[in-house]
N, C-alpha and C positions, 0 to 999 in steps of 0.2 A: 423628550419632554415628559414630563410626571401629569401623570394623571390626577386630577380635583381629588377623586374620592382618597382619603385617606383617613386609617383606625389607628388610634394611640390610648396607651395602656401604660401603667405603672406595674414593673414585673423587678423581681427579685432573681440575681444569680449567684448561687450561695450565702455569702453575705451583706453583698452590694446591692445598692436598691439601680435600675435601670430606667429610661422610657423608651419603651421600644412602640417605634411607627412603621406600622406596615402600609406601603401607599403601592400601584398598581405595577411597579419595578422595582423595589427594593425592600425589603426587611429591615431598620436599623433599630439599634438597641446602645444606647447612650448611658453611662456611669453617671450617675448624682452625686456631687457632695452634702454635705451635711445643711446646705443653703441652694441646696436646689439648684446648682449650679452644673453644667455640662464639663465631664473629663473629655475621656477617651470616647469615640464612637465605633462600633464597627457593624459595618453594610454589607450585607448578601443581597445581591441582585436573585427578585422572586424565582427569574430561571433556574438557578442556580441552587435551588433549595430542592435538595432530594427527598423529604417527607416528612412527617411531624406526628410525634408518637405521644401518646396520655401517660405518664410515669416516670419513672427513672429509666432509662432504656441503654443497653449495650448492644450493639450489632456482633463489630468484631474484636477478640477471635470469635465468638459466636454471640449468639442473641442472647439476654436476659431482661427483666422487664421486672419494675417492683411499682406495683401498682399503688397511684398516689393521687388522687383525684384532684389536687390544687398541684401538679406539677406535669411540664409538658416536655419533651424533648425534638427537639430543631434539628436536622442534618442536613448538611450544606455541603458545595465543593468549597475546599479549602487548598491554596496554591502551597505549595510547600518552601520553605526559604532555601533549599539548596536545591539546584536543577541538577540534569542531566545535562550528555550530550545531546539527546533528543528533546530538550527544550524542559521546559517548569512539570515538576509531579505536580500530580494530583492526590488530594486525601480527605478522607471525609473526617467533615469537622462537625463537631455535636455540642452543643449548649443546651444544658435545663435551664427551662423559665419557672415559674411558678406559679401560672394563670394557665389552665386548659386553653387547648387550641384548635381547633381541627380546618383552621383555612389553607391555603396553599398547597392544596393536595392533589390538584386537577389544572394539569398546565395540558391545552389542545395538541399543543405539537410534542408532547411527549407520547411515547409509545405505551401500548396498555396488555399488548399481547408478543407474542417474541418466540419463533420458533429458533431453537437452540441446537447447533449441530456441536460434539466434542468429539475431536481427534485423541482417542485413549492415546494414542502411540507420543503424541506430539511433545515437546518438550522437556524429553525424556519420561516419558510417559508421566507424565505429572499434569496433563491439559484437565483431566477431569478432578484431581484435588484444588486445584486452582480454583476452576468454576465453584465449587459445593462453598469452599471454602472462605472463599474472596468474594465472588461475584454473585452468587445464589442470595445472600443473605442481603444484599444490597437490594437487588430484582426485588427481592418479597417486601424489605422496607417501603420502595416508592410502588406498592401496589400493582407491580406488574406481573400477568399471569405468561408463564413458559414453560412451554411440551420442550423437550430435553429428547435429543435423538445420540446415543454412543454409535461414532460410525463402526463399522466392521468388515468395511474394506474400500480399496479407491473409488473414487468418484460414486457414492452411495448417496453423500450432501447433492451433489452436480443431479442426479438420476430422481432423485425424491424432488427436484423442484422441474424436472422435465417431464415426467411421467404422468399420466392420466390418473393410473391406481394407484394410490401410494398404500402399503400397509404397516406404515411405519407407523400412523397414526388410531392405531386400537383397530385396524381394518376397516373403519368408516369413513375416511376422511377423503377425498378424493384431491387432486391438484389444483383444481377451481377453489375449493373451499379453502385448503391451503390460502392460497390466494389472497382472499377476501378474510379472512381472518384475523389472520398474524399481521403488525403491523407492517412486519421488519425480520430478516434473518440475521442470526448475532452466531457468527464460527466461535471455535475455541480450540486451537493448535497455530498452525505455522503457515507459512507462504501457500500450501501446497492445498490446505482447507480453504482460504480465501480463495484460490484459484477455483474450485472446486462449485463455488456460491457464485462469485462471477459470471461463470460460465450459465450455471444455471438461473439465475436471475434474466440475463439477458436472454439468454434463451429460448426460455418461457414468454418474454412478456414478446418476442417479436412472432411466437407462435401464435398467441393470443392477437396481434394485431395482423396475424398473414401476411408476413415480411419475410423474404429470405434469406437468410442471412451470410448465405453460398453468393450471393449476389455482393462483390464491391460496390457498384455504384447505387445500392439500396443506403437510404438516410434512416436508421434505424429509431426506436422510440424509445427516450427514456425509460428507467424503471422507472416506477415510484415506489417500490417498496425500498427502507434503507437498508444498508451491508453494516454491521456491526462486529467488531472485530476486538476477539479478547486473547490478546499473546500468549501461549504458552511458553516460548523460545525469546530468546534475545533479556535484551534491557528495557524493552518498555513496558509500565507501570499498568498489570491487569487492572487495579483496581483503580486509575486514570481513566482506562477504557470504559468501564465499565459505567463510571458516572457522565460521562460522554454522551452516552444510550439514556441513561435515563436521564439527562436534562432535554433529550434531542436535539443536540448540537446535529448541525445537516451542514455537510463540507460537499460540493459538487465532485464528480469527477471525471477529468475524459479520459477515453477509453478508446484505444485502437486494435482496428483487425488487421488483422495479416492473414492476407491470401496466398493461394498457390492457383495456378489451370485449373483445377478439378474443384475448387471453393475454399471454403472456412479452415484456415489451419486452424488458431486460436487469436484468444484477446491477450492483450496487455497493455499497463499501467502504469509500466515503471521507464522497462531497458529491452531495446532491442538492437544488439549489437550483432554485427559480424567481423570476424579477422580477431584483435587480441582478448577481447571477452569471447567469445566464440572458442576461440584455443584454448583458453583459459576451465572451461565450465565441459568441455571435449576431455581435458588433460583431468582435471580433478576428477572423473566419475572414471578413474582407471585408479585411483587411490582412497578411495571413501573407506577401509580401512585405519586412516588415519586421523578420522574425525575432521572439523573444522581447520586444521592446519594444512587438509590437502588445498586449500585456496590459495595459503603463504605460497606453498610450496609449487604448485601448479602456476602460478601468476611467475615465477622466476625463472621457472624452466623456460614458458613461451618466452618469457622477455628475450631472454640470454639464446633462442633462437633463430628471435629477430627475422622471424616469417613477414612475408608480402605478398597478396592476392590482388588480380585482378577484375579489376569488375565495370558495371554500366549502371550508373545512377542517374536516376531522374526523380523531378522532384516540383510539389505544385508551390510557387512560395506564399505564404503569406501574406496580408498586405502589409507593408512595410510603416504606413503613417499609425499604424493601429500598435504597435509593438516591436521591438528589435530583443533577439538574441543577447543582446550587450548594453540596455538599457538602463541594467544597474537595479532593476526592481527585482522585491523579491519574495517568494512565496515560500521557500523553502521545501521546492519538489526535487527530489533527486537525492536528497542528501543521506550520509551513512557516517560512521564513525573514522572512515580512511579518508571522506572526502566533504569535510566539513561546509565547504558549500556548494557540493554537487559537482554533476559533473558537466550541469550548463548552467549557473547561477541565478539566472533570471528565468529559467521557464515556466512558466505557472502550472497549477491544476487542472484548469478547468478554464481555457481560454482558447479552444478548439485549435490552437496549435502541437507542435511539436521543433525540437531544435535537432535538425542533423548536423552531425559532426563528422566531416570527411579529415583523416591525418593519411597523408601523403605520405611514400616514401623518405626515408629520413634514416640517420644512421643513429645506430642504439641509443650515444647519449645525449641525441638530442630528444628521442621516445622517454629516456629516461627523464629527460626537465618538464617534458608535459606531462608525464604521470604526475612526476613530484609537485607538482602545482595544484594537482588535485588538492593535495593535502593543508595547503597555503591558502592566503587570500589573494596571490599575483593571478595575475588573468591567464588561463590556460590558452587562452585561444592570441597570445599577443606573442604567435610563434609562426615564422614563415611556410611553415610544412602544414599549416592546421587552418583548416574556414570552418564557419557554422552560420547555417542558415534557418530561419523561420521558416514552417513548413506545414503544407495540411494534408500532404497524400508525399510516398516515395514509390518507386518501381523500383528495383535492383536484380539486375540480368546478370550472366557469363558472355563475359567475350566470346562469336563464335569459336567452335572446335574443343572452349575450355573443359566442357562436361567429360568429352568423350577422352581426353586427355587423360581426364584426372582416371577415369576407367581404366585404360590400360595403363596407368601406372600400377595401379592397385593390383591390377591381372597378373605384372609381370613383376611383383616386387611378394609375394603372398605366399611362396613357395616354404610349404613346412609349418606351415598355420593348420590348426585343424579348421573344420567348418565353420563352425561358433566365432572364432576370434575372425575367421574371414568376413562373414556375414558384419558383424558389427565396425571392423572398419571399414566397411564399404556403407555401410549406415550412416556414421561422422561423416566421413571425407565424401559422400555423393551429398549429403542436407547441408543446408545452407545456413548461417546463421546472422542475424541482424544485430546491431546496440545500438540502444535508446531509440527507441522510436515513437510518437505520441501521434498520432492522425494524419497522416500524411496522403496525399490524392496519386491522380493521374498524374504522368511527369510532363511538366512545359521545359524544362531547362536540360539538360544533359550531360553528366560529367564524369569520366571516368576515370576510376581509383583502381591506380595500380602499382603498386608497391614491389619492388622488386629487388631488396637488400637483399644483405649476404647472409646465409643463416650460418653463419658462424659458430653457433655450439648444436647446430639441430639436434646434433647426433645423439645431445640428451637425451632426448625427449622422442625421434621415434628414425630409424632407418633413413628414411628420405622426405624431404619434406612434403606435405600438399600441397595438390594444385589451388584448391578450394578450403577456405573454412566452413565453419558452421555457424547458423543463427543461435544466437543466445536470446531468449525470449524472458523474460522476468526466470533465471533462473533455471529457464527446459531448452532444449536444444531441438530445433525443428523439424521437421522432417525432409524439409524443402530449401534449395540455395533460393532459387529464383522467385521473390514475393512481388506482391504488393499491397501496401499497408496504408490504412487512413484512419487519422483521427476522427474520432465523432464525439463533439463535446457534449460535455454534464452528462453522461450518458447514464452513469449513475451515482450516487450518494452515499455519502460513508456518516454516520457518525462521527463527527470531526471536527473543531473547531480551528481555525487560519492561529496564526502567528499572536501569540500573548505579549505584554509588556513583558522584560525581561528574556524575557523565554532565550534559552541558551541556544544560538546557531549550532542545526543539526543536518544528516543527509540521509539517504535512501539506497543509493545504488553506487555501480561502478564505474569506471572507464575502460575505452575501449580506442583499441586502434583500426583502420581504415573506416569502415564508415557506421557512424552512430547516430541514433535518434535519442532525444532526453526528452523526456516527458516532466 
């Protein structure tokens, strides 16, 4: 509903005389004809409006500004007419008025401070041209002030938001102050930088509330500060991102831990698979020589060797009146470019579940029709080898003797390995790996996945087959088979607006065979 107060003004753009009314959600600005008669209209909702400059003003490719005392300039998010896969661009849209302006400058839920971490390395080392170039120039538009940190080695992001002394920041800044400062942290690189802020965000604030987070059955505390995220790598649109931040779009998000015995492995937000993402993401990091094609390629060998693991799942369910797996609603989590609407369709963000995906033993091409359905709109899950269930906690065990099985194979299969190459496949094939997994508890139900085809081309891909696969966790391979993992919803906040008119069906992550969580 529109707010009473409303200012209207007769403004000029280029040649056309306009009325533009600014009331407490929108900015419109209306064409006149020659009789005072309304054309065309076009409305910016006030969120939406990135700041308002005195002159003629260009941002990008860079700033310029020709000062004009009767002339103002507007910048707004503007949707672009041709999408992507990953749904409507963004681009900044700029209109000169001709009447000074200096309203709409101070929106509360907009961010004012922004500590900035860029991965130099990331997107073929182009993260920090991007930023200066794209995103810097926007930042300093909508008034926002940002410390700029170049990392210069792993988890240095992760370390500066858990540390007490930080002296990243001139040596006087300490992690409190941190804190209470900056509104919001905004990465700049790849999966590997977010991972890095996650970590540390949550980290911090459940240090701050003396929560521990080696503890499962701890209910941990939201951040509130938000994750801001600007792509070096892939197809999505930095400079989308980055108007995201500065309108403060707040998209919830939940966030699951995965335990081992001994505590905290890590978080994740996407995919926690074990068995054919776990092969998969095992088998590629033996050919990273080959760039992004060792995925194609790594994804066809496990196919074509048509491994099976077994295992013991348990798992807390969800309640059922509240949400189904197959309900048909949709949020668009999960989704990527192979698997246009995910790899469980309806799982949300931020609704403290998660969907497990048990695929059963099964012969190749019937594995072959649930992949390929990924990539369809038919229902993966409308195949007799494959359940999914709603879920807020999973446990996932080794049948007894399995652990010690898979040891002596490895013992007695190693002969003529140097040290190094022994060590590391005892690494894989002893860690466990999970897919898709989103908050899942204590297990009440219990069911076990065991898969026990023919691995008919193994021999691709390595000697003998394994007893065990490995967890694939958003992308890292775990150290641990045996977890257990629970959702804990909105745990934190991205930067991010839900699904647009239009917006072209997009996805996130992959698929996986024997047992999967989707987030």
């Amino acid at each position: 509903m529109e707010t009473d107060l409303k200012l209207e003004s007769t403004v000029w753009v280029g040649s056309k005389r306009y009325r533009a009314v600014l009331t407490g959600w929108h900015f419109n600005w209306t064409e006149l004809d020659k009789k005072n008669r309304d054309k065309k209209t076009i409305s910016v909702p006030v969120a939406e409006v990135v700041g308002v400059e005195e002159g003629r003003v260009e941002i990008l490719p860079q700033k310029s500004i020709e000062d004009t005392d009767k002339v103002f300039t507007v910048f707004y998010v503007k949707r672009s007419s041709t999408g992507s896969s990953y749904g409507l661009l963004w681009t900044l849209g700029r209109t000169q008025f001709s009447v000074p302006s200096r309203v709409l400058r101070d929106q509360s839920v907009r961010p004012n401070r922004l500590l900035v971490f860029i991965n130099p390395y990331g997107g073929k080392k182009k993260g920090r041209k991007i930023y200066h170039s794209l995103v810097a120039p926007l930042f300093e538009l909508a008034g926002i002030s940002c410390h700029v940190i170049v990392t210069e080695r792993a988890n240095q992001a992760r370390d500066h938001l858990l540390k007490k002394d930080l002296t990243g920041f001139d040596g006087c800044f300490t992690t409190e102050t941190l804190v209470f400062v900056y509104n919001s942290v905004v990465c700049v690189g790849g999966d590997g930088m977010f991972s890095e802020i996650l970590h540390g965000l949550i980290g911090r604030t459940q240090q701050e509330a003396c929560l521990c987070e080696n503890d499962p059955t701890v209910t941990l505390r939201p951040c509130q500060r938000h994750i801001g995220i600007i792509p070096a790598v892939g197809v999505i649109d930095p400079v989308t991102s980055a108007l995201h931040i500065i309108i403060g779009d707040s998209q919830p998000l939940d966030v699951c831990s995965v335990h081992q015995a001994s505590g905290l492995v890590r978080y994740s937000v996407s995919l926690l698979g074990y068995g054919f993402y776990g092969d998969v993401l095992a088998e590629s990091e033996k050919h990273r020589w080959m760039g992004p094609l060792r995925y194609d390629y790594s994804g066809t060998m496990v196919y074509l060797s048509n491994r099976s693991y077994a295992g013991i799942v348990q798992y807390l369910p969800a309640d059922p009146l509240l949400s189904s797996p197959r309900d048909r609603t949709r949020c668009l989590s999960g989704s990527c470019p192979k698997s246009p609407l995910g790899l469980s369709p309806s799982a949300h963000l931020a609704d403290g579940t998660g969907d497990l995906i048990l695929v059963w033993d099964t012969h190749p091409l019937g594995f072959l029709k649930f992949l390929y359905r990924h990539t369809s709109t038919e229902d993966q899950f409308d195949l007799p080898f494959v359940e999914v269930h709603r879920v807020k906690a999973v446990r996932f065990s080794l049948p007894p003797g399995k652990e010690e099985e898979e040891y002596e194979e490895i013992g007695g299969s190693s002969g003529g390995m140097d040290e190094e190459e022994r060590g590391y496949i005892e690494t894989v094939s002893r860690s466990g790996s999970q897919q898709h997994l989103a908050d899942r508890g204590p297990g009440r139900e219990m069911t076990n996945v065991q898969k026990t085809g023919n691995p008919f081309l193994c021999g691709l891909c390595c000697s003998k087959a394994p007893a065990v696969s490995v967890w694939n966790c958003d992308g890292e391979i775990l150290p641990s088979t045996e977890i257990l993992s629970r959702v804990h919803g909105q745990l934190v906040r991205l930067y991010a607006r839900g699904i647009e008119d239009g917006a072209a069906v997009h996805c996130s992550e992959d698929i996986e065979r024997g047992c999967t969580l989707q987030k």
